[in-house]
C-alpha positions, 0 to 999 in steps of 0.5 A: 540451516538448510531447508525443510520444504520439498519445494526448496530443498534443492534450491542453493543455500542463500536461497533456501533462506530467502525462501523461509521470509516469503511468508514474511512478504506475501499475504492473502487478501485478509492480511494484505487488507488489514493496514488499510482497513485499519487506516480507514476504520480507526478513530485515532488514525488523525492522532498517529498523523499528527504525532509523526508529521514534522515540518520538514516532512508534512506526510501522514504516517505509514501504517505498516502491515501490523498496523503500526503507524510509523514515519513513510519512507525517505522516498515518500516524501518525495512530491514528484514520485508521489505524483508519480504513483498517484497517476500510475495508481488511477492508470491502473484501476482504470480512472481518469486523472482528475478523477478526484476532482471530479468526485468532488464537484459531485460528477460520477466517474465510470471506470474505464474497464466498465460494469460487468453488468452491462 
């Protein structure tokens, strides 16, 4: 089945069908916010956690991109790659790596790109 965009219809075949399941993985900001405005908005969020925690993996539950609550990745449970991402994640929006703590003795934390209103 080939392709009907412009754009893709000289690509290969097996691209061709790669191309018609980008829809399927990129979202505009509206979409790609759902799963965690949901997550951070939803009463029942500590439920769905609760029901998928097991003993052998204490980790939340993944919200996915529709908003369903289901068990993370194999990978996610994995505490030296969680770290990992944790410190990349604070690396790349600008914030120490004790910024949590810090947050939570009450201390305010100024990002390291700065205000734009300075």
């Amino acid at each position: 089945m080939a392709s009907t965009e412009p754009e893709a219809r000289d690509l290969p075949q097996y691209l061709q069908v790669g191309y018609r399941l980008i829809p399927y993985f990129i979202f505009n900001p509206e979409e790609g916010s759902r799963s965690a405005l949901f997550a951070a908005t939803d009463p029942q969020i500590s439920e769905y956690s609760e029901m998928l925690k097991a003993d052998d993996w204490p980790v939340c539950a993944y919200i996915s991109h529709d908003c369903r609550p289901t068990n993370a990745s194999e990978e996610a449970h994995n505490v030296e790659t969680s770290y990992k991402v944790w410190e990349k994640t604070l690396e790349l929006v600008g914030l120490p790596s004790d910024a949590v703590e810090r947050l939570i003795e009450g201390e305010e934390i100024k990002c390291r790109y700065g205000n734009s209103q300075e």
